[in-house]
C-alpha positions in Angstrom: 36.9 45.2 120.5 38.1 47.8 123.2 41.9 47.1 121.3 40.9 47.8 117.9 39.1 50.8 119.1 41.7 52.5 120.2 43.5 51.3 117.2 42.0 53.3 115.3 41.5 55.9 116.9 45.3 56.1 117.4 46.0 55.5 113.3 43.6 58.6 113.2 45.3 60.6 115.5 48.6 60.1 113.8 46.6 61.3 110.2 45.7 64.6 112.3 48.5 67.6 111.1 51.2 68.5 114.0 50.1 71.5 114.9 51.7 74.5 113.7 53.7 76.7 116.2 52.0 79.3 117.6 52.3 83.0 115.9 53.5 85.1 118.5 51.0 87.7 119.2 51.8 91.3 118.1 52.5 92.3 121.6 55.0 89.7 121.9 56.6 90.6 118.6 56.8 94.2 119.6 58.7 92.9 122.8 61.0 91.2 120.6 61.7 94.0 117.9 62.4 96.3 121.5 64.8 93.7 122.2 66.5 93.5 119.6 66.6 97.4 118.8 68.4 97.9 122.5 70.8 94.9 121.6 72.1 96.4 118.3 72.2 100.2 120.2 74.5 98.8 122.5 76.4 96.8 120.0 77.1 100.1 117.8 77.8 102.0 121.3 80.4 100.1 122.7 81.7 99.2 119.5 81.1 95.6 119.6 81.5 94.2 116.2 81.2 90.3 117.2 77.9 90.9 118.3 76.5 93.1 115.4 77.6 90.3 112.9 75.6 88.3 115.2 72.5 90.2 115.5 72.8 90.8 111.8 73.0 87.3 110.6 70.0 86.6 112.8 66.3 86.3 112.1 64.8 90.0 111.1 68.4 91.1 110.9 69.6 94.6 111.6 65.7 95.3 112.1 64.9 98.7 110.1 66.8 100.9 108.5 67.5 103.4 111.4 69.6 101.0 112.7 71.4 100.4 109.8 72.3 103.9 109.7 74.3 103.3 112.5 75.4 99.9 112.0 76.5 99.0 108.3 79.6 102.0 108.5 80.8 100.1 111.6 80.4 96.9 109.8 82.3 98.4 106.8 85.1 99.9 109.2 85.2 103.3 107.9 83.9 105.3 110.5 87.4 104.2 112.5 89.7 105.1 110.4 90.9 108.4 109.5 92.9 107.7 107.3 90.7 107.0 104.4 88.9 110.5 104.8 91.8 112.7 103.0 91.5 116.4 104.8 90.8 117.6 101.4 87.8 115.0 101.2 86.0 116.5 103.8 84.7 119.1 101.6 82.1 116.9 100.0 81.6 119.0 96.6 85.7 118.4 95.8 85.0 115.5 93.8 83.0 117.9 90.8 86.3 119.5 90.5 88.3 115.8 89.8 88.7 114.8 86.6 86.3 112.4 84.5 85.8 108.8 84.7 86.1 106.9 81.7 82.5 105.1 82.4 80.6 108.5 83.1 78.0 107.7 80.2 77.0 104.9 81.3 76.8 105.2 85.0 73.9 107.8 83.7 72.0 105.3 81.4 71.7 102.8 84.4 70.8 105.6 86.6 68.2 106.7 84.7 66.6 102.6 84.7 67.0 102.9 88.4 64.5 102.7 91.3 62.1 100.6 89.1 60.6 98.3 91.7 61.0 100.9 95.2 61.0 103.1 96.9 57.1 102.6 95.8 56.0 105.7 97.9 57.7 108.5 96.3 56.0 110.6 93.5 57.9 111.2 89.8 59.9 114.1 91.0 61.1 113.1 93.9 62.2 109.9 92.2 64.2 112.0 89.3 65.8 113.8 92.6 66.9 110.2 93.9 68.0 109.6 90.5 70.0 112.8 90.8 71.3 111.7 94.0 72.7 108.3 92.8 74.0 109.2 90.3 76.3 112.2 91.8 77.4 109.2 94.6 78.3 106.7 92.1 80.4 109.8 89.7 82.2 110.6 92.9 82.9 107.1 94.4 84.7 106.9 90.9 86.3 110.2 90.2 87.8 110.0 94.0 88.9 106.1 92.8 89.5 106.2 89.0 91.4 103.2 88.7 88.0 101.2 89.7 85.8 99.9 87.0 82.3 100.3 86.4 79.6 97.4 86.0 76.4 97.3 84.9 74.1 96.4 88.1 77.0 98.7 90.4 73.6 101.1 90.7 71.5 98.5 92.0 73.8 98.0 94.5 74.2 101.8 94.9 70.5 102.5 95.0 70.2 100.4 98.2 73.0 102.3 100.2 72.0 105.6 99.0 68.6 104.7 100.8 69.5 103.7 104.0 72.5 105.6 104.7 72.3 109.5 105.3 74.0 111.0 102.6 77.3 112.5 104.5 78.4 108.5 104.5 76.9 106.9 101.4 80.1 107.8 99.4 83.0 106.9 102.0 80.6 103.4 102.2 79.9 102.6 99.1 84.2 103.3 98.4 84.7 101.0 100.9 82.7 98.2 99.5 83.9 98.8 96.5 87.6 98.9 96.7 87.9 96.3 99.7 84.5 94.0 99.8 83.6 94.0 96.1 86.4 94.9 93.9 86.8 91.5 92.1 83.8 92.7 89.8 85.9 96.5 89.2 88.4 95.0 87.4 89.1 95.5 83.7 87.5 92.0 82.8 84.9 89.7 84.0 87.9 87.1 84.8 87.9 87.6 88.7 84.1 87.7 88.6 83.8 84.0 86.9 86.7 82.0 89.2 84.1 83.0 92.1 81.4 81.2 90.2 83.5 78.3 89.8 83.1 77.8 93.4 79.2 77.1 93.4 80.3 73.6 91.3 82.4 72.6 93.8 80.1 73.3 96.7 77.1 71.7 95.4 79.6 68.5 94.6 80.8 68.4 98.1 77.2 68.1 99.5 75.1 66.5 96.2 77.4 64.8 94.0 73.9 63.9 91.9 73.2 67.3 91.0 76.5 68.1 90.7 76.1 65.9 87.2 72.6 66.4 86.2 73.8 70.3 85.9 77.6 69.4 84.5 76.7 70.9 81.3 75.7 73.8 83.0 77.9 76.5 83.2 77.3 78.8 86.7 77.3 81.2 84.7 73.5 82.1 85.5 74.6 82.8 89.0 76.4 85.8 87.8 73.5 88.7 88.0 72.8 88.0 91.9 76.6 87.6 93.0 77.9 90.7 91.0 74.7 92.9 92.4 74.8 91.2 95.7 71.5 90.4 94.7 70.1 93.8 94.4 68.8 93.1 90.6 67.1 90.5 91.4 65.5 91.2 94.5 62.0 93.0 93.9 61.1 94.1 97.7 63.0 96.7 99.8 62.5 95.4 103.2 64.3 92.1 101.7 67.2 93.7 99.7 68.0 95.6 102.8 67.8 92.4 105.0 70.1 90.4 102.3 72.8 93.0 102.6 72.8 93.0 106.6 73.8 89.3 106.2 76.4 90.6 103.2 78.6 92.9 105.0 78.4 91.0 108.3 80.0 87.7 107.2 82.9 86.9 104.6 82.8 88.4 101.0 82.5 84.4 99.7 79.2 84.3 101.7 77.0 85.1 98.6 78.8 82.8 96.9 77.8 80.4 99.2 74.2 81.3 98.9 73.7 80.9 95.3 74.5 77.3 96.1 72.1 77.3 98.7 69.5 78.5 96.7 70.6 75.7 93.9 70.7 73.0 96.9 67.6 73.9 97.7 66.0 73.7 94.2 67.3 70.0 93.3 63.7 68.4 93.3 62.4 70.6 90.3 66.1 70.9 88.5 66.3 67.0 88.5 62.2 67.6 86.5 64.4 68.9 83.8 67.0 66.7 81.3 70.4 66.9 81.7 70.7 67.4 78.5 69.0 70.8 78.1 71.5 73.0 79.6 69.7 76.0 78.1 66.5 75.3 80.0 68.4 74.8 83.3 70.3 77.6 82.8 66.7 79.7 82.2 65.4 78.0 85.5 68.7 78.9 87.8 69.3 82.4 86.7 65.8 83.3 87.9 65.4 83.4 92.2 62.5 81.1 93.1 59.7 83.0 94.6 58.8 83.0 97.1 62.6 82.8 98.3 61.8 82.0 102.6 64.8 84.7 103.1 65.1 83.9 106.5 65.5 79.9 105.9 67.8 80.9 103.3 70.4 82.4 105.4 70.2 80.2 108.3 70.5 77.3 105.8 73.8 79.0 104.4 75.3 79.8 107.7 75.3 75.9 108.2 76.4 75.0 104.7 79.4 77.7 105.0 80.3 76.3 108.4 80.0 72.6 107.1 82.2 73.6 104.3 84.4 76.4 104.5 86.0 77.7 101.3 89.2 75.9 101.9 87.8 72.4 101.6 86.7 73.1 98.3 88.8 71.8 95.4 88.3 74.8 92.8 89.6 77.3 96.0 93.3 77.3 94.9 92.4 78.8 91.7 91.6 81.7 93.7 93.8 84.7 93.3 95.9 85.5 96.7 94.5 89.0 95.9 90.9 88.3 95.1 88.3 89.8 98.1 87.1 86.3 98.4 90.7 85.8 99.8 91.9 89.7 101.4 88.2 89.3 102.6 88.1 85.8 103.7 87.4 87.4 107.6 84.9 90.0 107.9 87.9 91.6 110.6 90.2 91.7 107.2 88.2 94.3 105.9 87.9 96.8 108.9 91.5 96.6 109.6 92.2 97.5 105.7 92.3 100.8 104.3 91.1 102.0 100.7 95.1 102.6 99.8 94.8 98.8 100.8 92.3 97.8 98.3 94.3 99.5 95.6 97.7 97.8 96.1 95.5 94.3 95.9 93.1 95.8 92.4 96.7 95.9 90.7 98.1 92.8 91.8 95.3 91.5 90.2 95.5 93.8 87.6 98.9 92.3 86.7 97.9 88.8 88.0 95.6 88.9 85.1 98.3 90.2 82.5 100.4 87.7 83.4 97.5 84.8 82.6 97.0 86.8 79.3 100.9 86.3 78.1 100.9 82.7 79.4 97.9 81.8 77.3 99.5 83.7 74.1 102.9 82.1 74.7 101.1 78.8 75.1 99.4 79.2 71.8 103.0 80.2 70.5 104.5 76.6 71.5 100.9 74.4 70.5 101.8 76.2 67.1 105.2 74.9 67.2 105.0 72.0 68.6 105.4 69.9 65.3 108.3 71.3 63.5 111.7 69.7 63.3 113.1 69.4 67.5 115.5 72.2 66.5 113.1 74.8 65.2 111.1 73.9 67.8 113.3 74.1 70.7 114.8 77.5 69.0 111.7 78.8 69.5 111.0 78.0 73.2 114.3 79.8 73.8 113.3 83.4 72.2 110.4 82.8 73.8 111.3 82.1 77.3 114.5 84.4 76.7 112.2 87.4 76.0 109.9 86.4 78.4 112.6 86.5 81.3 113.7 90.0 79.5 110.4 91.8 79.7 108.1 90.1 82.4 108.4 90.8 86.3 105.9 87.9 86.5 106.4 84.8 88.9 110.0 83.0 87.9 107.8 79.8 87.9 106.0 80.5 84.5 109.2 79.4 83.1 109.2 76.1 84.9 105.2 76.0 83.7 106.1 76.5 79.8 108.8 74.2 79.8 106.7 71.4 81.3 103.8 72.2 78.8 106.4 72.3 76.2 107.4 68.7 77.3 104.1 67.5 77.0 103.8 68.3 73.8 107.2 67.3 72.0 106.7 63.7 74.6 109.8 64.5 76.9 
């Protein structure tokens, strides 16, 4: 009897809930916060970039924004370098006197759809005067760099600099992100923007091959609003936008990339609730975050996955362009060490990178067209082709090794 007494009482004790860790009492999460706040002084002191990116990545993050006043320009690299502060920049009113940018008109109609969900504490007309303020930062981050490109969601990201930063560094920051960190989505096309999302297939089939097929007719395509914003569109609460972007400029520019795989990983129990075969209601579900999003989970859980599996073991990374920030970024030291004359020279190598794919795929449409006719029509063609090709391009000698294999395919060679 004595046996199945304790039995049972054992079979209930194993029914009983684990306790829950223990809160740490405000006192004790004070102490922390202290911590932490004399760690990340000392870090921007001395210079130490290792252990910012360290404290960054870490739970609460850069902890408020007075810290990130000093932190995020040293995690950018501009504060360093002269050299991208021209003598001439240093009056800060030049840029009124540079010419226009092409996209003027409608930086102003995002900026005036701006601030929607914070600052929350700010009446109308000091909200129109932030308005004012943004928009002036993002006009001169684009007249002092005309060749960059606007995108719609460029504010959001904008908006979240402009209130942490004090505003003699917003601009040389946000031109630094820009041209080095995000300047795959400143480009004339979205081209750049969807090889990065390309990269969440790959992840999710190196870790779930399962949902890697229930979403195959899926195209990533709903990831695109929180990479190209870094997430600022989608993220409703200040305190976690601010935290997200600690994370952001701290590790590699792929890291968000990496997230929105995460965040997919994460989600495979409710996306496996819905048929493969609706690709429209999956796509719905993905392009929304889940709420609540567990922030904090979120990035430890994509520090492991990136560390698990680093860019170059995926198979859709070769597609990447040698000039994309996903690649001139691949180290967060890349960045500091470049310069904004830097990010320029890479913008048009993928500027022409991106001409060249365009005169492949027309001269490839040139040769499916011909590919029927009589050998010798056909093959005269391939020659004026190739022959002009060779005349006018100063692309990579291999395209000509590339059309005449495609050529072979389709006359059977």
């Amino acid at each position: 009897m004595e046996s199945e007494s304790n039995g049972r009482v054992a079979e209930e004790n194993d029914r009983k809930p684990a306790h829950a860790p223990r809160t740490p009492s405000p006192l004790q999460q004070q102490q922390k916060h202290n911590s932490k706040a004399t760690k990340i002084l000392e870090a921007c002191k001395w210079n130490d970039i290792e252990a910012l990116r360290t404290l960054a990545t870490s739970e609460g993050g850069l902890v408020s924004d007075d810290f990130r006043r000093q932190a995020w320009p040293l995690l950018l690299g501009f504060s360093s370098r002269d050299g991208d502060v021209k003598p001439e920049d240093k009056d800060f009113d030049s840029w009124k006197k540079l010419p226009k940018h092409r996209d003027e008109d409608q930086v102003q109609l995002d900026v005036n759809r701006s601030f929607i969900y914070y600052p929350n504490d700010q009446s109308t007309k000091e909200l129109d005067h932030r308005k004012e303020e943004l928009s002036d930062l993002i006009t001169e981050v684009l007249r002092r760099h005309q060749y960059l490109c606007y995108f719609q969601g460029y504010h959001d990201i904008c908006q979240v600099f402009l209130l942490v930063l004090k505003p003699q560094n917003r601009a040389a920051a946000v031109a630094r992100l820009s041209a080095l960190r995000i300047r795959d989505f400143m480009l004339p096309t979205l081209a750049p923007a969807l090889a990065q999302l390309r990269l969440i297939p790959a992840i999710i089939y190196a870790v779930e091959p399962k949902l890697w097929s229930h979403l195959s007719q899926t195209q990533p395509f709903f990831a695109l609003s929180g990479t190209l914003t870094m997430y600022a569109h989608d993220i409703q609460e200040y305190g976690d936008i601010a935290r997200l972007f600690d994370v952001f400029l701290a590790r590699e520019a792929v890291f968000s990339v990496y997230m929105f795989a995460q965040i997919v990983l994460q989600r495979s129990d409710e996306l496996f609730e819905t048929p493969a075969e609706e690709p429209e209601m999956l796509h719905s579900i993905l392009s929304k975050l889940p709420k609540p999003l567990n922030l904090e989970a979120l990035i430890q859980n994509t520090v492991k996955l990136f560390e698990k599996l680093p860019p170059e073991k995926l198979n859709t990374w070769w597609s990447i362009s040698h000039s994309s920030v996903l690649k001139t970024a691949r180290s967060p030291d890349q960045v500091r060490n470049q310069s904004l004359e830097d990010g320029e020279v890479y913008f048009k190598k993928q500027v022409q990178e991106m001409e060249w794919a365009d005169q492949r795929e027309k001269i490839f449409k040139v040769l499916w067209k011909y590919r029927r006719p009589a050998g010798t029509i056909g093959m005269a063609v391939l020659v004026g082709v190739i022959s002009f090709w060779a005349r006018k391009s100063t692309g990579p000698p291999g395209i000509l090794g590339e059309l005449w294999k495609k050529w072979s395919s389709f006359r059977g060679f």
